[in-house]
C-alpha positions in Angstrom: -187.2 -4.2 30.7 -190.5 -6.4 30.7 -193.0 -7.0 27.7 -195.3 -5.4 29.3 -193.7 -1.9 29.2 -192.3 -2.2 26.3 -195.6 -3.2 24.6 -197.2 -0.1 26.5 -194.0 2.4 25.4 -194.8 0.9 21.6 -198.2 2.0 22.1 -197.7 5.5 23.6 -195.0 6.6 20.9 -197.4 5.1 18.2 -200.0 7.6 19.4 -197.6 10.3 19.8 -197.0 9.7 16.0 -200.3 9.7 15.0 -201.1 12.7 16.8 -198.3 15.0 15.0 -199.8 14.0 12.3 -202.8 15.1 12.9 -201.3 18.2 14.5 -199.3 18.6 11.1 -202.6 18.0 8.5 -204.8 20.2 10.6 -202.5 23.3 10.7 -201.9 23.3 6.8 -205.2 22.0 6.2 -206.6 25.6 8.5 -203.6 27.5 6.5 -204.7 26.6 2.9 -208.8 26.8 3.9 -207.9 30.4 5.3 -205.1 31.6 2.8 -205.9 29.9 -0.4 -208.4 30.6 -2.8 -209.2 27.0 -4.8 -212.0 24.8 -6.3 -213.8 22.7 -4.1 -212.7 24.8 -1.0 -216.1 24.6 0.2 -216.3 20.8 0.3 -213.1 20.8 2.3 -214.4 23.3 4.7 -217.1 21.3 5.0 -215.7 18.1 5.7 -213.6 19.6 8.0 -216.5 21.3 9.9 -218.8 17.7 9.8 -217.5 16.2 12.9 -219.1 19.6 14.5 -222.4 19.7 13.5 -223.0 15.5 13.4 -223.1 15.1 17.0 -225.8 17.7 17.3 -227.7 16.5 14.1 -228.0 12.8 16.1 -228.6 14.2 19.4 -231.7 15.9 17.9 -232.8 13.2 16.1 -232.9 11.1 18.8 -234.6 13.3 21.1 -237.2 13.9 18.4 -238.2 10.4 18.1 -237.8 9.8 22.1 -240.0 12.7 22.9 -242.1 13.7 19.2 -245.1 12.6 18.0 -245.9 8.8 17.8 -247.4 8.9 14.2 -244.4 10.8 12.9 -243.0 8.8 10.0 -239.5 8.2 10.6 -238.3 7.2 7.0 -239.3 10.6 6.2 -238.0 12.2 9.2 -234.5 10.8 8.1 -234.3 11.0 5.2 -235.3 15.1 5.0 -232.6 15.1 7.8 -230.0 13.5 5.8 -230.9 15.9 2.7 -230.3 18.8 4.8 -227.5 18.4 6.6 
């Protein structure tokens, strides 16, 4: 077997690994957000929930300064953003 493969096959089953893991967190992660009442549940559902709204949050952002008002103060824009979110 070359290098080459084997540095490619070292690659694949690292991914592999990484991805039952995340396969593994995310199901109990789901199970104890759905089944379990705890403290700080809400922070975790929001973590959990960020990588869904973020996207949207920049993609607005950005279209607001591409396409707003020119005299719109940004800092503020932000920051009020930011504090909302």
């Amino acid at each position: 077997m070359s290098r080459r493969f084997l540095g490619s096959f070292a690659i694949q089953i690292t991914v592999a690994m990484v991805a039952l893991a995340c396969l593994v967190l995310g199901t109990l992660t789901a199970f104890g957000l759905t089944r379990l009442r705890f403290r700080g549940r809400g922070v975790i559902a929001g973590l959990v929930g960020a990588p869904l709204i973020l996207p949207w949050l920049v993609i607005g952002l950005s279209a607001l300064m591409a396409y707003g008002r020119p005299n719109i103060d940004r800092r503020c824009m932000c920051g009020h953003s930011s504090v909302t979110s």
